[in-house]
C-alpha positions, 0 to 999 in steps of 0.5 A: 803974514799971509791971511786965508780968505774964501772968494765965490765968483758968478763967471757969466758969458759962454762959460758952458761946454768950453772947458771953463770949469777944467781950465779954472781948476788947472789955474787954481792947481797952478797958483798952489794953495787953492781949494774949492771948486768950479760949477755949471749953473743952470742959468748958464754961468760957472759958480767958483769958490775958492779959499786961500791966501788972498794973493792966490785967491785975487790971482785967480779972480784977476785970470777969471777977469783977463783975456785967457780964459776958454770961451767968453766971459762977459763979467764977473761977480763976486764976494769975498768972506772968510773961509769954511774950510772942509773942500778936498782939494780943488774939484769940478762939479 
């Protein structure tokens, strides 16, 4: 049994203006069962919330954390919770 979770995630580094948000929601549309969005903020980092199964969300996180996303992300911050439901999808904000 597989339970849903919500991950949010704070990306920091050069995060803005190199396609973060768009590869995020591609990765997330890729790993399949994900929904939530990715979000600039105005201090520079990328905000991603994203519910699921646990193994999609820490999937998500573990690309967040690797080598192959666009720009440089110089570490990231989370929490996990438990999902609010009520996101359409996974959008770019």
């Amino acid at each position: 049994m597989s339970e849903d979770v919500r991950l949010v995630a704070w990306v920091r580094g050069r995060v803005q203006g190199v396609g973060f948000r768009w590869f995020t929601r591609a990765k997330a549309l890729e790993i399949g069962g994900l929904s939530g969005f990715a979000l600039n903020l105005d201090d520079g980092r990328v905000q991603v919330v994203a519910e699921g199964p646990r193994k999609g969300c820490q999937g998500l996180l573990e690309w967040l954390l690797g080598d192959d996303t666009p720009g440089r992300v110089d570490g990231v911050t989370e929490i996990w919770d438990t999902p609010r439901g009520g996101y359409d999808g996974f959008a770019i904000r």
